[in-house]
C-alpha positions, 0 to 999 in steps of 0.5 A: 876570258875564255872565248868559249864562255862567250860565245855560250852567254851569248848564245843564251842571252840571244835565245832569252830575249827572242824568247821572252817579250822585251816588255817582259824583261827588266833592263836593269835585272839583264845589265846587272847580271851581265856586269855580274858575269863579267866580274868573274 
């Protein structure tokens, strides 16, 4: 698992959730595409 990968979905997901109010975002759709991620 490269750590650059890592470093660049957390970076994403950082700057999506202090974007995005948290009421906004579905817990479950953000869980299953994180377990999704780490599938691959």
């Amino acid at each position: 698992f490269p750590l650059k990968a890592v470093k660049v979905m957390h970076t994403v997901a950082l700057r999506t959730e202090s974007s995005l109010p948290v009421s906004i975002t579905p817990p479950t759709q953000f869980s299953a595409h994180k377990v999704r991620f780490l599938e691959f």
